[in-house]
Backbone as a ProteinNet text record, in pm:
[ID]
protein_1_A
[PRIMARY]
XXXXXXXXXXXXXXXXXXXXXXXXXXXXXXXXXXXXXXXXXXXXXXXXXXXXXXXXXXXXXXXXXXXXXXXXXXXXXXXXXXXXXXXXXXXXXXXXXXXXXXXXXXXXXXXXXXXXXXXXXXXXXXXXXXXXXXXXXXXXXXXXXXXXXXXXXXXXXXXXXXXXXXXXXXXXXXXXXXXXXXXXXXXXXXXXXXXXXXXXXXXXXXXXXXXXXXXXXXXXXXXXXXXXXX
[TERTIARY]
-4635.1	-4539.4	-4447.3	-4340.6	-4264.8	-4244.5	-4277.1	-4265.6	-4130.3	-4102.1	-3971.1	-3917.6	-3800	-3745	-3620.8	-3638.1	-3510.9	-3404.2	-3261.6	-3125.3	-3033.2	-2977.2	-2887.5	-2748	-2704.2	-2530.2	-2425.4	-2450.5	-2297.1	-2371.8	-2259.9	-2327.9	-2352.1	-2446.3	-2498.3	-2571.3	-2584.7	-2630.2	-2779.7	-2889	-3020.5	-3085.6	-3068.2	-3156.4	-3237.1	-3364.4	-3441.9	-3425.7	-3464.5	-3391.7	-3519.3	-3558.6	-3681.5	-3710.8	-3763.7	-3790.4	-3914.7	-4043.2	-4164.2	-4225.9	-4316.9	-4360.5	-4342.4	-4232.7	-4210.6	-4258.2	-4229.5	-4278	-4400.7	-4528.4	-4608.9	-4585.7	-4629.7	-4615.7	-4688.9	-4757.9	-4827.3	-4721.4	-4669.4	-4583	-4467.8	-4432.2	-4327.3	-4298.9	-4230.1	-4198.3	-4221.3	-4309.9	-4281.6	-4179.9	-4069.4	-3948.9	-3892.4	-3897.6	-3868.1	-3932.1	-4101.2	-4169.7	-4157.7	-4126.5	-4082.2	-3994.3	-3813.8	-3762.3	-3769.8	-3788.3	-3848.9	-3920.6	-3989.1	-4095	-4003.6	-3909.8	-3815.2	-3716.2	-3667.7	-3621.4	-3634	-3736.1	-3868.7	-3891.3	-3918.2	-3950.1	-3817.9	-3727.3	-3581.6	-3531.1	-3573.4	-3537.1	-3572.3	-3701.7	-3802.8	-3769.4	-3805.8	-3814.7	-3719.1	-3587.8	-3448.8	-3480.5	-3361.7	-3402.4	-3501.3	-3466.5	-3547.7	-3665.3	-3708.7	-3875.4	-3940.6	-3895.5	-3947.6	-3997.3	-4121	-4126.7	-4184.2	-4233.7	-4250.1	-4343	-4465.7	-4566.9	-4636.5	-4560.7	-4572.3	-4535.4	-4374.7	-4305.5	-4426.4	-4474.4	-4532.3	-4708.9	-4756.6	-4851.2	-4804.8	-4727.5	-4681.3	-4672.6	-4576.4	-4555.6	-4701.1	-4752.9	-4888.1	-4913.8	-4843	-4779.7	-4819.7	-4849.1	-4822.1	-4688	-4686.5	-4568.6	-4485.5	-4597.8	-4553.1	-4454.6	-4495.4	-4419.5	-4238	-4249	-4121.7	-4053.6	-4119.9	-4007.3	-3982.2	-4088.7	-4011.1	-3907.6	-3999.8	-3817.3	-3696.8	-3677.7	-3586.2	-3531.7	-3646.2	-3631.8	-3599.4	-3606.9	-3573.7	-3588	-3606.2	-3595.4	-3483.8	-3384.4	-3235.3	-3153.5	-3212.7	-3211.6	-3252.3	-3377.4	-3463	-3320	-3274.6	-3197.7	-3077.4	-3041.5	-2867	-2895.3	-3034.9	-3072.7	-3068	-3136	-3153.7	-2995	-2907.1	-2822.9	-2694.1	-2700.7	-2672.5	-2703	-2842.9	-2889.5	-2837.4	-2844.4	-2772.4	-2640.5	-2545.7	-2423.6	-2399.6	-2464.3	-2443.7	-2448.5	-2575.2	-2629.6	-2508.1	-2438.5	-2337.3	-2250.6	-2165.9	-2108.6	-2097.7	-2213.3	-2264.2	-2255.4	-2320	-2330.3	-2133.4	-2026.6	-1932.2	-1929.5	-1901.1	-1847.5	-1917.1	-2023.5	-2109.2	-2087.9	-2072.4	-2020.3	-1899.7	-1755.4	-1644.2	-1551.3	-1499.6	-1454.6	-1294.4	-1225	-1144.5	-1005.4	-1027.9	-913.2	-925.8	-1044.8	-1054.4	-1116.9	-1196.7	-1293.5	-1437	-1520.2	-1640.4	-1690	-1744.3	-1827.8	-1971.4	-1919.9	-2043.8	-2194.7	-2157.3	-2283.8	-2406.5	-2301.3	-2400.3	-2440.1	-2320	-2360.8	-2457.1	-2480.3	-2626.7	-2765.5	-2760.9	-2891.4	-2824.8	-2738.5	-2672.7	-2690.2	-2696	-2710.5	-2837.9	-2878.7	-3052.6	-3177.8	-3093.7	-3085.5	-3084.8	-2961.6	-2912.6	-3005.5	-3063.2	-3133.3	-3214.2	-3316.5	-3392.2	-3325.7	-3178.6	-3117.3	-3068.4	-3077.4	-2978.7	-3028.3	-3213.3	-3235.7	-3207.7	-3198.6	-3122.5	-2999.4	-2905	-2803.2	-2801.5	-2855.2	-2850.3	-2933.6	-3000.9	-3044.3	-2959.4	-2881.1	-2800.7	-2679.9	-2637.3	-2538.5	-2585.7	-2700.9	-2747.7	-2758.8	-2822.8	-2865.7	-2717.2	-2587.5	-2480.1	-2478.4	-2550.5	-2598.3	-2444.1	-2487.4	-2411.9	-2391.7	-2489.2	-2517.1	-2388.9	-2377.8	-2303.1	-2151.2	-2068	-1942.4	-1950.5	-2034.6	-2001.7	-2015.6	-2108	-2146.9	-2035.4	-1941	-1822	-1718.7	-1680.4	-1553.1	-1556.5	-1666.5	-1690.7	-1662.7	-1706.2	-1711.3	-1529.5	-1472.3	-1328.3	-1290.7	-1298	-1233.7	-1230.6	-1388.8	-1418.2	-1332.3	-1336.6	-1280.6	-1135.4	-1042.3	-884.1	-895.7	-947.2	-962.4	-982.3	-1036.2	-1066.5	-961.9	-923.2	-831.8	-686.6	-671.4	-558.2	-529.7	-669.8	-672	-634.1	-705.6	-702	-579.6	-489.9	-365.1	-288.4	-300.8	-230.4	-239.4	-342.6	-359.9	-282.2	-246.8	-237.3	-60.2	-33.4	61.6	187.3	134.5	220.3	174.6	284.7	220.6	146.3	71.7	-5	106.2	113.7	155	99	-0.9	-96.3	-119.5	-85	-146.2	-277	-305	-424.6	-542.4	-547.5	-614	-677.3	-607.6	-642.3	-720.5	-645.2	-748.7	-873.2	-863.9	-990.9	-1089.3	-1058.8	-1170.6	-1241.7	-1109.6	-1185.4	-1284.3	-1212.7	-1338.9	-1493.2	-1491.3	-1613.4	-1690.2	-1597.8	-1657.8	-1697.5	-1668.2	-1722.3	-1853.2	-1841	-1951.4	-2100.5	-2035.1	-2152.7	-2234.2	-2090.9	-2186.9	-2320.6	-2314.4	-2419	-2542.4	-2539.5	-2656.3	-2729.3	-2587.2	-2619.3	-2677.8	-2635.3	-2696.7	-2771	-2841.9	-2945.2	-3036.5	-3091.6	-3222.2	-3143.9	-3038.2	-2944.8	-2883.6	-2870.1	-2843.4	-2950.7	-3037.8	-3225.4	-3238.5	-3276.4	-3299.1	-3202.9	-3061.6	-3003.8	-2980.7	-2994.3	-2992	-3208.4	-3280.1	-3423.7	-3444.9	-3390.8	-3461.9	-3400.8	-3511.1	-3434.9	-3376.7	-3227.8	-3111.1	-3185	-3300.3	-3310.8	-3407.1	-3427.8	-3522.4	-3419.1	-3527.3	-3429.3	-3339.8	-3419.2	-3354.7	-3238.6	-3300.8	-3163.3	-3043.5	-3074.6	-2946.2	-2897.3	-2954	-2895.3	-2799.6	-2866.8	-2761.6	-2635.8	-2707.2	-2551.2	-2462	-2479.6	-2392	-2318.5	-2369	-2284.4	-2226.2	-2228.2	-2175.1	-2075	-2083	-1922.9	-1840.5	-1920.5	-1790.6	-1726	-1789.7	-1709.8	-1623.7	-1655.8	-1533.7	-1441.5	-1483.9	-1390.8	-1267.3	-1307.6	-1243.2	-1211.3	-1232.4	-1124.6	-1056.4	-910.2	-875.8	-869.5	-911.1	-944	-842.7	-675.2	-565.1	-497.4	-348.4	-272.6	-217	-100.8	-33.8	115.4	155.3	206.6	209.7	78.7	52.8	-4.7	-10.9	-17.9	114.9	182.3	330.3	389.2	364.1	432.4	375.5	241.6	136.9	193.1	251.4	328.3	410.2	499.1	618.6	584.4	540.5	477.5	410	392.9	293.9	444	515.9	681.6	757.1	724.8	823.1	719.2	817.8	734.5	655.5	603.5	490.8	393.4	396.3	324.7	152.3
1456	1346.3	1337.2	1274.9	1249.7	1129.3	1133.9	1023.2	969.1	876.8	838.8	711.8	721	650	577.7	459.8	395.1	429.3	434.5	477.9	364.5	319.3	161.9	310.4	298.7	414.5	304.6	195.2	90.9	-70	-133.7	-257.1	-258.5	-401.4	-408.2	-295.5	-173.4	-105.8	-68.2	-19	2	60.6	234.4	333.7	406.9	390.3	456.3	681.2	719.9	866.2	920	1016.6	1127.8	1132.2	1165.2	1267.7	1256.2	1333.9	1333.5	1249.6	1189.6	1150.6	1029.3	923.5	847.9	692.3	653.4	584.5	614.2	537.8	620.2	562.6	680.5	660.1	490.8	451.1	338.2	223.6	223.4	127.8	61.6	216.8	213.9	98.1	0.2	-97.6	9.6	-19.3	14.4	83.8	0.3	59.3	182.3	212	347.5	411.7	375.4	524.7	584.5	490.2	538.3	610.6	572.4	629.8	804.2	787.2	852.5	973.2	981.4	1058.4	1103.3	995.3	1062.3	1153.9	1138.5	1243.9	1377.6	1373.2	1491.7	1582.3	1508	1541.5	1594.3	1469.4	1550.9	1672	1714.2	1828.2	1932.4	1948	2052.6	2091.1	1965.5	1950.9	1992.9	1925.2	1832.3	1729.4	1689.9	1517.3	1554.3	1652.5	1654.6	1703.1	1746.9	1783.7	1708.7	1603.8	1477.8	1385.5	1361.7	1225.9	1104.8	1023.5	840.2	893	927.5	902.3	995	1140.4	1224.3	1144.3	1117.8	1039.5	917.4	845.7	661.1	766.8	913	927.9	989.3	1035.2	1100.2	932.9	835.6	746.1	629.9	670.6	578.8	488.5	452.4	345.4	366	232.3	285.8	308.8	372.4	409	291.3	136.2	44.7	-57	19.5	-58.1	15.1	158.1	180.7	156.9	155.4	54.8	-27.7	-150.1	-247.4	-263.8	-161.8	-183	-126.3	10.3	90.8	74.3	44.5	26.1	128.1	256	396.1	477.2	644.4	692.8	781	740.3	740.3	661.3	494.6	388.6	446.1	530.9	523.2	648.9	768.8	888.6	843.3	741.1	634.1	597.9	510.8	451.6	627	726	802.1	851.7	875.5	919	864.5	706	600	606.8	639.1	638	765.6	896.4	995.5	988	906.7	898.4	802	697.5	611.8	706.7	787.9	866.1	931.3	1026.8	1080.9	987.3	926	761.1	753.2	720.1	690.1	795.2	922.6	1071	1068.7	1061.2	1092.4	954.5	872.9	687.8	715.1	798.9	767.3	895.4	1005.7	1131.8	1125.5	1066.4	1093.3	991.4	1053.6	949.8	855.6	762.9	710.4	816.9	897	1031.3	1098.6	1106.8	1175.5	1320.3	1345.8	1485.5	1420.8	1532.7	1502.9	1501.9	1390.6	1341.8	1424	1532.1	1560.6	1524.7	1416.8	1334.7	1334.9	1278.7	1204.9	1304.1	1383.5	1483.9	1577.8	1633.5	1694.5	1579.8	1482.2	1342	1335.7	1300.5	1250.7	1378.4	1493.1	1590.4	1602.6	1615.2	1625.2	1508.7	1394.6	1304	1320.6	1432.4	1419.6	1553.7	1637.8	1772.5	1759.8	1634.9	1647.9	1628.8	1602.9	1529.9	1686	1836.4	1937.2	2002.2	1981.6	1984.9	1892.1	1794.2	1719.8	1742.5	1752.6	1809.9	1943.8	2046	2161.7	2169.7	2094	2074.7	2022.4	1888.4	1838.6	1958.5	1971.1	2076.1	2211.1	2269.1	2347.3	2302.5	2191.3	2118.4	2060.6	2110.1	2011.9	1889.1	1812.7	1636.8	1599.4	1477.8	1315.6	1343	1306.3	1295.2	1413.3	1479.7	1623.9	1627.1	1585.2	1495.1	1382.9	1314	1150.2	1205.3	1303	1309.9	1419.6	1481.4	1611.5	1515.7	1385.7	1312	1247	1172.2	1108	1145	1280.1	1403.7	1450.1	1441.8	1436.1	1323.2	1229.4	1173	1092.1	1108	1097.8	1235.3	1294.6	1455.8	1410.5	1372.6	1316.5	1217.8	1087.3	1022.6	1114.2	1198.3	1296.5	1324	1407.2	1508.7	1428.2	1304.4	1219.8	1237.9	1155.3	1167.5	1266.4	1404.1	1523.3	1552.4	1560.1	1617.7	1580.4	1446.8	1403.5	1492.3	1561.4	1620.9	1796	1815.4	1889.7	1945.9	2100.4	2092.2	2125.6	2151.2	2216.1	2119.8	2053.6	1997.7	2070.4	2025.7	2129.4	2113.3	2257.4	2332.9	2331.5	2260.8	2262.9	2108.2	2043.9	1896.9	1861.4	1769.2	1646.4	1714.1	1664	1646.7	1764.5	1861.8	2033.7	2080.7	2047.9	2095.8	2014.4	1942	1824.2	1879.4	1923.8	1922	2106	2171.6	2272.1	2291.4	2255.4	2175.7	2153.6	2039.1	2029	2110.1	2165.5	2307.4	2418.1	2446.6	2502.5	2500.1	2336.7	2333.3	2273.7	2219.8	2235.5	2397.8	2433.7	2589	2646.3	2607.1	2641.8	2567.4	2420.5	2420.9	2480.4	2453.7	2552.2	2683.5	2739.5	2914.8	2924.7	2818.2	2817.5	2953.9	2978.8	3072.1	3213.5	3214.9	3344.8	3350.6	3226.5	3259.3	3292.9	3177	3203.3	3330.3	3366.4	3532	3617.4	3596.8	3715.7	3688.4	3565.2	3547.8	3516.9	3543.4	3535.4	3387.7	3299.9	3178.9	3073.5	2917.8	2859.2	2807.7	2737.8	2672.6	2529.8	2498.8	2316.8	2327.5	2424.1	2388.4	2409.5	2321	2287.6	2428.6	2503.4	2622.7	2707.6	2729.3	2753.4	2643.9	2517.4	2427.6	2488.9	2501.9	2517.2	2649.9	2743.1	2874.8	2847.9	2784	2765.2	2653.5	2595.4	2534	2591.8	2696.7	2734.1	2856.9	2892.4	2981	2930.6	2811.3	2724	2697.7	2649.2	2673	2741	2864.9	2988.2	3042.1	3018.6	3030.1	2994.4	2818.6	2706.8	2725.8	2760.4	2765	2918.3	3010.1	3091	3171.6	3160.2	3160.5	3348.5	3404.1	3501.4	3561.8	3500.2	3578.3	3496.5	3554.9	3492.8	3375.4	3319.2	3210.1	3248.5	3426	3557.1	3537.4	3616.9	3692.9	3559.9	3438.6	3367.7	3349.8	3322.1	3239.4	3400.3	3485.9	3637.8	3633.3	3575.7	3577	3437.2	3358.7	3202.1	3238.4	3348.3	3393.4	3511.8	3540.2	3659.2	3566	3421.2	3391.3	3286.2	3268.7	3221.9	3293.7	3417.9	3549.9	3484.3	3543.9	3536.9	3653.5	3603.7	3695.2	3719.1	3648.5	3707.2	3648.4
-626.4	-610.3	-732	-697	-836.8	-892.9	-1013.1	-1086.3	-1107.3	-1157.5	-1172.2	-1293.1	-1370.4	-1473.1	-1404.3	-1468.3	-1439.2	-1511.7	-1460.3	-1530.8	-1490.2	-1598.3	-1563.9	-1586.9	-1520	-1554.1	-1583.3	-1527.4	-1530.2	-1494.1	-1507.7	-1517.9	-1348	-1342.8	-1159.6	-1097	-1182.1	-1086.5	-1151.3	-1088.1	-1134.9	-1026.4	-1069.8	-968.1	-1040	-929.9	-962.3	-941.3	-1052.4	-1075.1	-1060.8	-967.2	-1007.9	-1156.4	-1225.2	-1348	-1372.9	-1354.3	-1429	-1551	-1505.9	-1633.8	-1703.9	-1599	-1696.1	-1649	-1491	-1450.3	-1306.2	-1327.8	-1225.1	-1091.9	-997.2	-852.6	-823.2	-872.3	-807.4	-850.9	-982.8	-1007.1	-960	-841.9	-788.9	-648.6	-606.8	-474.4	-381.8	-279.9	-172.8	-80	-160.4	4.8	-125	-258.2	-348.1	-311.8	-327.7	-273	-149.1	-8.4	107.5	82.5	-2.3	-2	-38.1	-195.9	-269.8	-157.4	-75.3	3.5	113.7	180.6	274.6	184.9	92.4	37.4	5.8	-16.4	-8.8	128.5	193.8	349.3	414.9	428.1	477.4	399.6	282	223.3	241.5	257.5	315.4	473.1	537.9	667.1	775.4	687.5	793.2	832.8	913.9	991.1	1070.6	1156	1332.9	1293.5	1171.6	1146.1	1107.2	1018.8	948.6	998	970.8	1103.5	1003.8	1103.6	1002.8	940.6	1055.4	960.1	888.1	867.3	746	577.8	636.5	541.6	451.7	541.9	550	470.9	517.8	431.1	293.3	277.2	99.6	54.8	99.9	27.9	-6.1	49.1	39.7	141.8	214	297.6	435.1	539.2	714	756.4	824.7	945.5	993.6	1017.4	1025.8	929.2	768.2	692.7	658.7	671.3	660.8	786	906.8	988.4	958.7	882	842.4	779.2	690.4	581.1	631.1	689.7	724	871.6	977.5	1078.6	1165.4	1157.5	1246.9	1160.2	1166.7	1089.6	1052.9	1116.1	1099.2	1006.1	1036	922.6	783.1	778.4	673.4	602.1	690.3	633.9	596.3	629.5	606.8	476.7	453	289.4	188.6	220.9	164.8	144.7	218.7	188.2	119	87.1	72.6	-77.4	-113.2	-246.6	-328.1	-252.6	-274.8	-386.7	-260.5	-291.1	-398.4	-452.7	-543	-645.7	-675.8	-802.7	-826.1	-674.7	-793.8	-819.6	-782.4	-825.3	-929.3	-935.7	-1094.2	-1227.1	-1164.9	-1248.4	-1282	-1209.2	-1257.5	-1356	-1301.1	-1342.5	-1509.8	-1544.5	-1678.4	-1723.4	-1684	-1785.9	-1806.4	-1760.5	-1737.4	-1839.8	-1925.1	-2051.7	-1957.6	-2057.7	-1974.7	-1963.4	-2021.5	-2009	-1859.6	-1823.8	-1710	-1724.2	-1852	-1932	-1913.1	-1869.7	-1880.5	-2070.4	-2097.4	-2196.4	-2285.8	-2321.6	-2377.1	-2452.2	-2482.4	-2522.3	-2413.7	-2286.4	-2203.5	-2049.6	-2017.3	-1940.5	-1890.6	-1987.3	-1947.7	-1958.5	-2015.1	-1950.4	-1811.9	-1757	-1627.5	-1505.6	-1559.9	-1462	-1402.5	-1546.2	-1536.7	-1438.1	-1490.9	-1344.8	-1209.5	-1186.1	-1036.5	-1003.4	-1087.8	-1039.4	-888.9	-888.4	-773.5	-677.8	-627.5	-505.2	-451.7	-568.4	-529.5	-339.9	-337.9	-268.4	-109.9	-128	-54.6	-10.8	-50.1	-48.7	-17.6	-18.7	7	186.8	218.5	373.2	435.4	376.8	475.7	464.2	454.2	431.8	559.5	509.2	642.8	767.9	780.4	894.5	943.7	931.6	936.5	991.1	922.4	966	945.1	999.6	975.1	830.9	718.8	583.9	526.2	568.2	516.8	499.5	630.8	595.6	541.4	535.2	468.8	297	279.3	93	142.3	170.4	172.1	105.6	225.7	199.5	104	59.8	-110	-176.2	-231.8	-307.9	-349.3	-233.8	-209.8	-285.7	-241.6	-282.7	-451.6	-506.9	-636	-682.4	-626.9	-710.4	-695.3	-636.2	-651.4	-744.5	-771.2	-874.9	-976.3	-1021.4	-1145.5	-1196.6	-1032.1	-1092.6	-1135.7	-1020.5	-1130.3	-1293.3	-1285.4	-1449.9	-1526.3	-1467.2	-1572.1	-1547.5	-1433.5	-1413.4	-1544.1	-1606.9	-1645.1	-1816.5	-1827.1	-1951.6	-1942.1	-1811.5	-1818	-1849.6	-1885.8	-1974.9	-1872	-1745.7	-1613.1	-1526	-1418.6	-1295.3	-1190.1	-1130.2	-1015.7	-915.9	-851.4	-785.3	-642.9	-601.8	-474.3	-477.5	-367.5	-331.8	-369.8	-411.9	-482.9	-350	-213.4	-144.1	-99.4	-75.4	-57.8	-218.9	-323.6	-470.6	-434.1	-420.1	-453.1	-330.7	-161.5	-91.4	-145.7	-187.7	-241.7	-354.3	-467.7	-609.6	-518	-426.3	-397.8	-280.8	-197.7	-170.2	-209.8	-328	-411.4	-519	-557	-564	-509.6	-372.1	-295.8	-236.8	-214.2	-217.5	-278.2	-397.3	-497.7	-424.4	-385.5	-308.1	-195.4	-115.1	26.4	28.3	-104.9	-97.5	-188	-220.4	-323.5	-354.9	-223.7	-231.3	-260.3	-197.5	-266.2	-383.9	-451.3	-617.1	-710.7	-606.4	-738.4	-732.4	-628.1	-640.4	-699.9	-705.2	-770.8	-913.8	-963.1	-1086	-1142.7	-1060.9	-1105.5	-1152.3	-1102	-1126.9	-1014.7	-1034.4	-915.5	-985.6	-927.4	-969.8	-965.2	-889.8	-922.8	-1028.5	-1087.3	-1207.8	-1349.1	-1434	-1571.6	-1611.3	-1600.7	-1688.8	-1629.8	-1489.2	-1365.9	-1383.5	-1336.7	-1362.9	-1431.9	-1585.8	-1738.4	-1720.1	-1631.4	-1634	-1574.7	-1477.3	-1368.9	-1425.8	-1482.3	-1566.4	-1683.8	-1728.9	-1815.5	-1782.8	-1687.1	-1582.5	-1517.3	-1485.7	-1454.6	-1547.3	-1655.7	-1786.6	-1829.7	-1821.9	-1876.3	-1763.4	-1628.8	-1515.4	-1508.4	-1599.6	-1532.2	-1665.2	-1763.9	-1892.2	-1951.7	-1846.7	-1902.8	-1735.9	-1733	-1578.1	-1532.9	-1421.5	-1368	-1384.3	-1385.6	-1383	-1476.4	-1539.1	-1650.1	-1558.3	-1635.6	-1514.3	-1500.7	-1548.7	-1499.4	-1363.8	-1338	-1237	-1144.4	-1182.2	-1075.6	-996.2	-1095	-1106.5	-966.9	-991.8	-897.2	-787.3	-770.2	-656.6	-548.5	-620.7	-581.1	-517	-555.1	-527.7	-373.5	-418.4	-282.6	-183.9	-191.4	-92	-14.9	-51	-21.6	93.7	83.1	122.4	279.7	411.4	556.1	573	635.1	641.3	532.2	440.1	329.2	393.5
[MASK]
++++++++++++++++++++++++++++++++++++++++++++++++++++++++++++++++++++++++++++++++++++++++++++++++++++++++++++++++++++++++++++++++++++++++++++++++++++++++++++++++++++++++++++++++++++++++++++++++++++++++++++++++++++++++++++++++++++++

């Protein structure tokens, strides 16, 4: 089971975050550890494999009480995905300075946070649920707020509309979940563990910060994609 620490990211808000070790399973309310366990289960599972009362035995709990709380187990995958979406919310809202640059101080605590949800995210995504466009269009649209910001640092205007950069950014890096089991293996480790994250993160930096082509041969490639037919 996983233990779990509380993370305040902003004012009003107070979620409970996976991480080992810090607060124990028994301490945890009821309707967290339900959650907490459907998270688990829908990850492994999917929706249509998951049922109450697998879920209602990891959490300690009857079958009868997460209906109460959740009331379906559709209800129960809406809260889960609901909780999902706050974390990253939050993960940008608390790494992201008021410039619109991720924060080095606090970034890697904030990631390290969001590690257990990669699995989550990487099922709904396969399973093309409900959950999968709703965390796609968020994702979008936190990523246009960003990129506002950063545009504004930048020394050239973008050349490609806000809304098309932004759904790509996060297609891209949802990818990394979706093909999880094909990166672990070709890079020899899994991407949701500390040390994997750690690669693949600095494997985006060095992508993200030095560009594949000059802004030459972009600027000629702009030009060739103009011409008909190109």
């Amino acid at each position: 089971m996983f233990n779990l620490r509380h993370v305040r990211w902003q004012k009003g808000v107070d979620m409970r975050i996976s991480n080992p070790g810090i607060v124990a399973f028994e301490d945890l309310t009821a309707r967290a550890r339900i959650r907490d366990a459907a998270l688990r289960h829908f990850a492994e599972y999917g929706f249509a494999r998951a049922t109450i009362r697998e879920i209602a035995r990891a959490a300690g709990v009857s079958p009868g009480l997460v209906l109460h709380h959740f009331g379906s187990k559709d209800g129960l995958c809406k809260a889960c995905d609901a909780y999902v979406l706050e974390a990253l919310r939050s993960y940008l809202e608390h790494a992201m300075t008021d410039e619109g640059l991720l924060d080095p101080a606090t970034v890697g605590k904030a990631r390290d946070a969001l590690l257990p949800f990669g699995r989550y995210l990487a099922r709904a995504l396969i399973d093309h649920s409900g959950a999968a466009g709703q965390i796609f269009d968020e994702l979008v649209a936190m990523t246009e707020q960003w990129l506002l910001r950063s545009d504004k640092q930048r020394p050239d205007p973008p050349v490609a509309d806000l809304s098309t950069r932004a759904a790509l950014m996060v297609a891209m890096e949802l990818g990394i979940p979706a093909f999880q089991a094909h990166i672990s293996r070709s890079i020899g480790a899994d991407i949701f563990s500390p040390e994997g994250d750690r690669r693949i993160v600095l494997a985006l930096l060095d992508i993200y910060s030095h560009p594949a082509i000059s802004a030459d041969s972009a600027s000629a490639l702009r030009r060739g994609m103009d011409k008909p037919g190109a």
